[in-house]
C-alpha positions in Angstrom: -139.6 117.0 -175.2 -140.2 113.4 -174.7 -137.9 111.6 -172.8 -136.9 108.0 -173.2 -137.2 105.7 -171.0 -133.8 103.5 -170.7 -134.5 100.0 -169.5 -132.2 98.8 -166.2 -129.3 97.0 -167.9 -129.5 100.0 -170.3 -129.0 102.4 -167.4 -126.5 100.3 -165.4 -124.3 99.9 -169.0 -124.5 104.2 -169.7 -123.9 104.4 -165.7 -120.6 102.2 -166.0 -119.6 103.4 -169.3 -119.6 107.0 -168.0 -117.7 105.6 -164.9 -115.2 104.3 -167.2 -114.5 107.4 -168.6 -114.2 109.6 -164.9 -111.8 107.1 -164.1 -109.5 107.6 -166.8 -109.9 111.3 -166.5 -109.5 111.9 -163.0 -108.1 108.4 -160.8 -110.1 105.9 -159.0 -109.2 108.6 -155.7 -110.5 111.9 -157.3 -113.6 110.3 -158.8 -117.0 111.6 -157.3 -120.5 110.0 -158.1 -121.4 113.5 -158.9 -118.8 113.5 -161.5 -120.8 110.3 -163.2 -124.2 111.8 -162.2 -123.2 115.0 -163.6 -121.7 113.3 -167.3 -125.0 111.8 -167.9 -127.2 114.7 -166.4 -129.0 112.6 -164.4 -129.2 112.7 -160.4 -126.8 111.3 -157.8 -129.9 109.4 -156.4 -130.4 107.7 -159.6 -126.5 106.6 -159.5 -126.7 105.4 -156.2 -130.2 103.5 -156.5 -128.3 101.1 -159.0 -124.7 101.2 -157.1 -125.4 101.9 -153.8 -121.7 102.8 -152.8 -119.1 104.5 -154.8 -117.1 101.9 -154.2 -119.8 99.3 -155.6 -120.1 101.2 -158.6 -115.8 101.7 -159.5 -115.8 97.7 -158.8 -118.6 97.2 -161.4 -116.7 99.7 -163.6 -113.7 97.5 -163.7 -115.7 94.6 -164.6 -117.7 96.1 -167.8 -114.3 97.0 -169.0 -112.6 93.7 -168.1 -115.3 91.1 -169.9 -115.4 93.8 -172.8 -111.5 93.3 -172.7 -111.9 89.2 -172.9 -114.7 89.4 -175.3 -112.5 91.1 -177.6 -109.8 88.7 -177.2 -112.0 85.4 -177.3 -113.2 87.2 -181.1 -109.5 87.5 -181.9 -108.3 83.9 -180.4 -111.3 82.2 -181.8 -110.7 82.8 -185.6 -110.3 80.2 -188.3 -106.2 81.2 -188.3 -103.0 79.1 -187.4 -102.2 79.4 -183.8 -99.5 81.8 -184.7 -101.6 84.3 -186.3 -104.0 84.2 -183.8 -101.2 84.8 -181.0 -99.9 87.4 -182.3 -102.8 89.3 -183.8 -103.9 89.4 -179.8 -100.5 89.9 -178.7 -100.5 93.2 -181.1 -103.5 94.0 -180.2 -102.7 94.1 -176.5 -99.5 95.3 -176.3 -99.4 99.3 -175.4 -98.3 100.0 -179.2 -101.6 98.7 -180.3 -105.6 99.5 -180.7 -106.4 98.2 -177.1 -107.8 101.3 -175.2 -107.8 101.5 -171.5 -104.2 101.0 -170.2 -104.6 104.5 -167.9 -107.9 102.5 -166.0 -106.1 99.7 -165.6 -103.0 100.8 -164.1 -105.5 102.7 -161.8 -107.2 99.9 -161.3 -104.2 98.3 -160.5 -103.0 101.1 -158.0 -106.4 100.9 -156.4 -107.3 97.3 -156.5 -103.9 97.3 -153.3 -106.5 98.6 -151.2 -109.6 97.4 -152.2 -110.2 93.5 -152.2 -113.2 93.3 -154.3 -111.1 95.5 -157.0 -108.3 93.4 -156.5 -110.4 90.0 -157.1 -111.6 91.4 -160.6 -108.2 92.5 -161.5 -107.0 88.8 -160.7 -109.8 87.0 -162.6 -109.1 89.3 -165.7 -105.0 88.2 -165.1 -106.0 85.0 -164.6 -108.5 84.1 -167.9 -106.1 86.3 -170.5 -103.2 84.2 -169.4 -105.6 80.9 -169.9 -106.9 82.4 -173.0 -102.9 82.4 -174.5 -101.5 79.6 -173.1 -104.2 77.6 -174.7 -103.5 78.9 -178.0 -99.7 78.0 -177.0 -100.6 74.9 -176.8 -102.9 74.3 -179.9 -100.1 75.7 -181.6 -97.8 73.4 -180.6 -100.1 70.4 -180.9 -100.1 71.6 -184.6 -96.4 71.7 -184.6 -96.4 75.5 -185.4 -94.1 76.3 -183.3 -92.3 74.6 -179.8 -92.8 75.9 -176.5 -92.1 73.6 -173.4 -93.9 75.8 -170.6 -97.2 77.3 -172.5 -98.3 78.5 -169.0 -94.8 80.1 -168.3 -94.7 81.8 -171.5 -98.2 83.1 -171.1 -97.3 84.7 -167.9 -93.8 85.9 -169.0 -95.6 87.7 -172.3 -98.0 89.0 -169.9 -95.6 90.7 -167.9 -93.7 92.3 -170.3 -96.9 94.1 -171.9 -98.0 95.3 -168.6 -94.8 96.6 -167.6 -94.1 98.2 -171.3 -97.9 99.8 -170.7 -96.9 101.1 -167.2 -93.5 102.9 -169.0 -95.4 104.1 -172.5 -98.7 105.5 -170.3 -96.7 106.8 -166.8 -93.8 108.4 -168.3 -93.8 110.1 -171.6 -90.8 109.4 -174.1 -89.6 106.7 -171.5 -89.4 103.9 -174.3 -90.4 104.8 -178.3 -93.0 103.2 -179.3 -91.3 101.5 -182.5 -88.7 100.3 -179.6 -91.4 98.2 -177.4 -92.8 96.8 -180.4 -89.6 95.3 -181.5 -89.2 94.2 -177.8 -92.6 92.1 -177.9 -91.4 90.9 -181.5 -88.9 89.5 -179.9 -89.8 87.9 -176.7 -92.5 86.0 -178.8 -90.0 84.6 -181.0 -88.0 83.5 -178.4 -90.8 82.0 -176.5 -92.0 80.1 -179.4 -88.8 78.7 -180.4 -88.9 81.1 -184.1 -86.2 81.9 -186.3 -85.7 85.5 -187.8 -87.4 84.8 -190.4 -90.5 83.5 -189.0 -90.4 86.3 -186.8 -91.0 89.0 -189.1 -93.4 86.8 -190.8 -96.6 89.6 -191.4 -99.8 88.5 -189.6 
C-alpha cells in the first residue's frame, strides 16, 4: 500500500486535532503523547519532532481549538443581520444548550491553564477577543438604536460569565440545572442587558 505523504501543517493540524480529542477523553493530567501517537498510528518521535514537549503540544492544542472557536463566531457576528440577531444567534450558539462543542477541553483547559502560564495566556486571549467580539456588536446595536445598553463592555463580560458558569454546572454535574432551565436564564439576562421588553425577548432569531 502506498502511503501518503501529509505535508507539515497537514501533520501538525491531524497531530492537534487528535490532541483535542485525548484531552476531552482523558484530562490535560492523564494525557500521554503515546496516547496521540497511538490515535494516529504514527510514532512518538514523529509527535515530538513537531511538539517537542508534551506540554508544547497541549498549549498548541488549546490554540487550534480556540481560533477555530473565534473563527466560528467572527462567521456568525459578521452576517448581514441586525445587531440583535447576530447577538443572539452567537449567544445560542455558545451558550452550553447549544451546537458549540468543546466545553469539557475548556474547563480543562481552564483547570490546567492555573498551573501552566503559556496555557493560561491562550485562555486569556480567547476571553479577551470573544468579549471584544460582543461588545462590539453591543455597540453597533445600539448605534442603530436596536436596543440600549450603557456599559457594552460590562455586559459582554457579565454574559460571558454566566455561559461559562452555566457550562461548568451542565458539563461537571449531571441534572444540576435542565437544560430548558439555563436557556431561559440566558434569555433573560440578554433582555435585561439590552434594555428588551417581553416581547422582544421572545422575538425568534
Amino acid at each position: 500500500m502506498t502511503r501518503v505523504r501529509l505535508s507539515v501543517a497537514q501533520r501538525r493540524g491531524d497531530l492537534l486535532r487528535a490532541a483535542i480529542e485525548q484531552i476531552e477523553a482523558r484530562g490535560v493530567a492523564a494525557v500521554r503523547i503515546a496516547d496521540v501517537a497511538s490515535a494516529l498510528g504514527v510514532s512518538n518521535a514523529l509527535v515530538l519532532y513537531h511538539f517537542s514537549t508534551k506540554e508544547q503540544l497541549v498549549a498548541a492544542a488549546f490554540r487550534h481549538a480556540a481560533e477555530g472557536d473565534l473563527a466560528h463566531l467572527r462567521k456568525l457576528l459578521g452576517r448581514r443581520w441586525p445587531a440583535l440577531r447576530r447577538l443572539r444567534s452567537a449567544v445560542r450558539w455558545y451558550a452550553p444548550t447549544g451546537k458549540a462543542k468543546g466545553w469539557r477541553l475548556w474547563i480543562e483547559g481552564w483547570a490546567a491553564a492555573l498551573r501552566d502560564p503559556v496555557l493560561r495566556e491562550v485562555a486569556q486571549d480567547l476571553d479577551r477577543q470573544w468579549k471584544a467580539a460582543l461588545a462590539e456588536v453591543i455597540a453597533e446595536g445600539v448605534a442603530a438604536g436596536e436596543f440600549r445598553c450603557p456599559d457594552p463592555q460590562g455586559t459582554a463580560l457579565r454574559l460571558t460569565a454566566l455561559l461559562d458558569g452555566l457550562a461548568v454546572q451542565l458539563t461537571s454535574y449531571a441534572g444540576a440545572v435542565p437544560r430548558a432551565r439555563a436557556q431561559e436564564w440566558v434569555e433573560e439576562a440578554l433582555a435585561r442587558e439590552l434594555g428588551l421588553v417581553e416581547g422582544e425577548r421572545l422575538m425568534p432569531s
